[in-house]
C-alpha positions in Angstrom: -115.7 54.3 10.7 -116.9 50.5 11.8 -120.0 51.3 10.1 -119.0 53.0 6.6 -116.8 49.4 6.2 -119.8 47.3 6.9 -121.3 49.5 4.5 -119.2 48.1 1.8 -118.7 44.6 3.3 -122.8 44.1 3.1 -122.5 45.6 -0.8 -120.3 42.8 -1.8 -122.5 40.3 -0.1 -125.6 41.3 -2.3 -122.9 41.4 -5.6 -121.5 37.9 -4.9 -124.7 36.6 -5.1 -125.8 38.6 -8.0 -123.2 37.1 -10.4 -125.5 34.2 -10.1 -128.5 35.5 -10.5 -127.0 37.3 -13.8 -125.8 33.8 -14.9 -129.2 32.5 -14.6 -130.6 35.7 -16.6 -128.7 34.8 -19.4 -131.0 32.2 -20.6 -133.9 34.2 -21.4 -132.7 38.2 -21.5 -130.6 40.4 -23.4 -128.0 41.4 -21.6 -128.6 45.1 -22.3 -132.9 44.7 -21.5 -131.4 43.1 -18.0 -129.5 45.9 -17.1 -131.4 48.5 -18.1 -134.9 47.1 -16.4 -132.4 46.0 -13.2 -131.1 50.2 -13.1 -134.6 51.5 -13.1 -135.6 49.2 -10.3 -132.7 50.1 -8.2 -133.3 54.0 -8.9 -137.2 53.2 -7.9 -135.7 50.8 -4.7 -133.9 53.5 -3.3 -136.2 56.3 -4.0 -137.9 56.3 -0.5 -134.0 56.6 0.8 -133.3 59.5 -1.0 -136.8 61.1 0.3 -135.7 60.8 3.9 -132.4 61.8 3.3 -133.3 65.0 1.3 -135.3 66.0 4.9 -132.4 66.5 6.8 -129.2 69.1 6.9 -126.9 68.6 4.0 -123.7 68.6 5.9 -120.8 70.7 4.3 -119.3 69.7 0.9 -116.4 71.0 -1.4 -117.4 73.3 -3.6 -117.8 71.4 -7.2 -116.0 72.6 -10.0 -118.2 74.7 -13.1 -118.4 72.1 -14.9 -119.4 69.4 -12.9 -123.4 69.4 -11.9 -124.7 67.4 -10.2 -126.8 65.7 -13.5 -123.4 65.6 -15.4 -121.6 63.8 -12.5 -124.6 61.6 -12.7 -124.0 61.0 -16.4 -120.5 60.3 -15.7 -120.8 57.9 -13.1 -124.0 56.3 -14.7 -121.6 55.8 -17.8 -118.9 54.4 -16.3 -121.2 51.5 -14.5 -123.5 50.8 -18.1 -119.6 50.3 -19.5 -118.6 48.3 -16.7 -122.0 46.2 -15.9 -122.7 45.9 -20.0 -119.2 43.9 -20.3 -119.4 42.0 -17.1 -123.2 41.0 -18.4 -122.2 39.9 -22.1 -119.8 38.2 -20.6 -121.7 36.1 -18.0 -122.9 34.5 -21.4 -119.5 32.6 -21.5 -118.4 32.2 -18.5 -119.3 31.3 -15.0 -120.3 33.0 -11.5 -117.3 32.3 -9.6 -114.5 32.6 -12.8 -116.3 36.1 -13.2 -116.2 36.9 -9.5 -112.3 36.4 -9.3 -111.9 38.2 -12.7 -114.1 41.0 -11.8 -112.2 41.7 -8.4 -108.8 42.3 -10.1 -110.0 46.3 -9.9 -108.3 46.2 -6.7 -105.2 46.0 -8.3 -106.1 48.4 -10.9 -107.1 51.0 -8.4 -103.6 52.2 -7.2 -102.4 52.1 -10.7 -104.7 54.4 -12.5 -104.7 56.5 -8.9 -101.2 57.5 -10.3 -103.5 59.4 -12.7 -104.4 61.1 -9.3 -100.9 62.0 -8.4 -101.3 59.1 -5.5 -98.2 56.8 -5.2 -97.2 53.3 -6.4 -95.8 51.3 -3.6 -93.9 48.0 -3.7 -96.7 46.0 -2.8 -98.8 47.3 -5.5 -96.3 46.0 -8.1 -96.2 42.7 -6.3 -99.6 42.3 -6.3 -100.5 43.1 -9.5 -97.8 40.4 -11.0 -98.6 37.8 -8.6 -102.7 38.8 -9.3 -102.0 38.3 -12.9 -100.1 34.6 -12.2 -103.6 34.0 -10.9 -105.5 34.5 -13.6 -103.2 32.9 -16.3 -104.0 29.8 -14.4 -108.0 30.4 -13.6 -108.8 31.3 -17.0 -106.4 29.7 -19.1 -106.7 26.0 -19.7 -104.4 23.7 -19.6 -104.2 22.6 -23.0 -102.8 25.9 -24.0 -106.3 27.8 -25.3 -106.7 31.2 -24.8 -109.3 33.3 -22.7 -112.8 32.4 -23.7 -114.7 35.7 -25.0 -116.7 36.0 -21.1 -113.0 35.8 -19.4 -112.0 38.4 -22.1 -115.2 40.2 -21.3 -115.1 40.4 -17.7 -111.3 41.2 -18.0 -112.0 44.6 -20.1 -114.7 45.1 -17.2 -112.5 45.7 -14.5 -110.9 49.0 -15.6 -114.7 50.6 -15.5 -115.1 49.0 -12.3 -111.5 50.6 -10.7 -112.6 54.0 -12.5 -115.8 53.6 -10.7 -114.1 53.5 -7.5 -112.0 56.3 -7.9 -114.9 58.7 -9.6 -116.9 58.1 -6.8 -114.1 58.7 -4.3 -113.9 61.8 -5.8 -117.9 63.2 -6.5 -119.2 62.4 -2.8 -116.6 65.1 -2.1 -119.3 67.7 -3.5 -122.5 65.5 -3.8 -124.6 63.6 -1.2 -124.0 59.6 -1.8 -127.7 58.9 -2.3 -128.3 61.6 -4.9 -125.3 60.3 -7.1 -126.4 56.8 -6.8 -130.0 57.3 -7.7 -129.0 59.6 -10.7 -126.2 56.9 -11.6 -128.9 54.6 -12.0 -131.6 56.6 -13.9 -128.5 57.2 -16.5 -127.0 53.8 -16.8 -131.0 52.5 -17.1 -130.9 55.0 -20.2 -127.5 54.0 -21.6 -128.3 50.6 -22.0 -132.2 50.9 -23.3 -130.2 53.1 -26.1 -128.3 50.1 -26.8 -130.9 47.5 -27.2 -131.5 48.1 -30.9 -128.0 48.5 -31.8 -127.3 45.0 -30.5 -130.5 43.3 -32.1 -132.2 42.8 -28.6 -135.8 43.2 -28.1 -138.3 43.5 -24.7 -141.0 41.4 -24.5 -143.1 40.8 -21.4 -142.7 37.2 -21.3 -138.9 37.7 -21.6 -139.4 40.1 -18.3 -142.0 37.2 -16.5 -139.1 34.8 -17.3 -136.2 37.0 -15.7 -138.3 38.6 -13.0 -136.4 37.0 -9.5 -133.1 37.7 -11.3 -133.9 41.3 -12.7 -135.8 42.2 -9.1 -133.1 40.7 -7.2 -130.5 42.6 -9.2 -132.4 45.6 -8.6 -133.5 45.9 -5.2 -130.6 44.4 -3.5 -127.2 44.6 -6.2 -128.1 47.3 -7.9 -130.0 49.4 -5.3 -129.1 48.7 -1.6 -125.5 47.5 -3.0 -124.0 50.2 -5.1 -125.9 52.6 -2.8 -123.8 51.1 0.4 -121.0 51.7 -1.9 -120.9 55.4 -2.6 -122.7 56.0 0.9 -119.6 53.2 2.4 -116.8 55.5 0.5 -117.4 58.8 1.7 -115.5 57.6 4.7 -113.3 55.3 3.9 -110.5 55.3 1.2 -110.2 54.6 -2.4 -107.4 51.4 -1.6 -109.1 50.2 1.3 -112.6 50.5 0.1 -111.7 48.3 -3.2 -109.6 45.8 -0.6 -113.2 45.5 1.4 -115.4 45.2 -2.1 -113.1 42.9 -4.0 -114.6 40.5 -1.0 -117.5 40.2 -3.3 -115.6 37.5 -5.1 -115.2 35.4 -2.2 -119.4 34.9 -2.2 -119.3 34.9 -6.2 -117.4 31.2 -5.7 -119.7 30.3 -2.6 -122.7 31.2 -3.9 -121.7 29.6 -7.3 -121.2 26.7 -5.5 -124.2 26.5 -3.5 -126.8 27.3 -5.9 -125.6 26.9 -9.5 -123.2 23.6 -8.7 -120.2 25.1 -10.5 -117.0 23.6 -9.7 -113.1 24.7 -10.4 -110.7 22.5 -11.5 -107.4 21.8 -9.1 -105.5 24.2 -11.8 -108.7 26.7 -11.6 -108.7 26.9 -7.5 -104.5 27.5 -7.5 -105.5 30.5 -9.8 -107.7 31.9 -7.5 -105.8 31.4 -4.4 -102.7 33.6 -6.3 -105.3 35.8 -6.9 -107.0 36.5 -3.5 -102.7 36.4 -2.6 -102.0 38.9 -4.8 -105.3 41.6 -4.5 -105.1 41.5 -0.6 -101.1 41.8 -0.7 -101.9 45.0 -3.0 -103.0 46.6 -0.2 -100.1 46.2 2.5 -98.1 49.4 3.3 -94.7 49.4 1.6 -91.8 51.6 0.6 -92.9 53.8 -2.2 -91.4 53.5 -5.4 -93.1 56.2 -7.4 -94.5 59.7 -5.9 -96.3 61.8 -8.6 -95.8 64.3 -5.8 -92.6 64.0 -4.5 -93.3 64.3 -1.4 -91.7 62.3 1.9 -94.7 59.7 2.7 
């Protein structure tokens, strides 16, 4: 539907932008104390949502299996984003909005790979994307004097197989669970994953730390965190796992622009080739192809 894909377009709007507001953060937060104050506000942001919705018919679901509640798939997906968002946040400490936006959207490419775990299948294009994705980031985060990834490229790198798993988890729950209910439990658990952390990375919460980091952490909150991921799982429970990641890997489109606009980042000639190969090579991931691997076997 029209509206499930503006849905998502909207999400990666609010995300763009957020990658600058989590670069400014990093001057006076913890990257663990931002995330886990910026879940909680997005699980209070969406609570009034989540009212409203609970007042009307649950339409018809699959039946979950045993095991899977709707608290643990909570957990699940609430770990899955404190693993992604806690690497992508450490990592804003290194490196910059838009080289973090490009990096961040090579899940798209990651998606139909790990959906082989899925028994979906691995077309042509997939493959060619992936390699020509890659090409993109050797040349956006490697320089040209032959030094390796800096530790935020790294970072951000490791991120995107939490955020492809993301994808594909929630493509799977809002099969049994309303889309608000796992986004405001997702939150409420990834808050709690990362206040665990704190004192096993050293950081502490003070209020003038939270004064300091309000417009990023409220920002992050209400509109990244809380109307964005929110649009996502509501977004995907119409649309598909490879065209919903096509649609959100947008979000690094507005990371650049936004990076641009408000920070005054700039890309080298070297850095902008890399991230034309990779904008080639996520969007070609997604054109229909001959199949070269079917975990089913079956005629496509």
């Amino acid at each position: 539907m029209i509206k499930d894909r503006f849905f998502l377009l909207t999400a990666t709007f609010f995300w763009g932008c957020a990658f600058v507001a989590q670069r400014v953060s990093t001057d006076t937060i913890g990257a663990f104390a931002f995330n886990g104050i910026r879940f909680w506000v997005g699980a209070l942001s969406i609570v009034p949502v989540v009212w409203w919705i609970s007042r009307k018919q649950a339409p018809d679901f699959d039946t979950p299996p045993s095991y899977l509640s709707l608290p643990a798939a909570c957990a699940i997906l609430g770990f899955v984003l404190y693993a992604g968002a806690s690497l992508q946040q450490i990592g804003m400490f290194y490196t910059t909005a838009g080289k973090a936006g490009f990096i961040t959207a090579l899940y798209i490419v990651v998606v139909p790979i790990l959906g082989l775990f899925l028994r979906n299948p691995l077309r042509l294009s997939h493959i060619a994307g992936c390699l020509t994705a890659l090409a993109g980031l050797y040349l956006l985060a490697f320089h040209s004097d032959g030094q390796p990834l800096n530790i935020g490229d790294v970072l951000e790198l490791a991120g995107v197989l939490f955020w492809a798993l993301h994808i594909l988890i929630v493509d799977r729950f809002v099969r049994y669970y309303r889309g608000v209910y796992l986004a405001l439990g997702q939150f409420i658990f990834c808050g709690i994953y990362n206040f665990l952390s704190m004192p096993l990375a050293g950081e502490t919460l003070t209020l003038d730390a939270v004064a300091a980091s309000a417009i990023p952490i409220l920002y992050c909150g209400i509109f990244s965190s809380g109307v964005g991921y929110t649009l996502q799982i509501v977004g995907q429970e119409h649309v598909p796992p490879t065209e919903a990641s096509l649609l959100l890997s947008c979000e690094m489109i507005f990371s650049a622009l936004a990076g641009f606009f408000i920070l005054g980042e700039s890309m080298t000639l070297r850095e902008l080739s890399g991230c034309i190969l990779m904008s080639i090579g996520i969007f070609a991931a997604q054109i229909p192809s001959r199949i070269l691997f079917n975990p089913d076997r079956k005629e496509q």
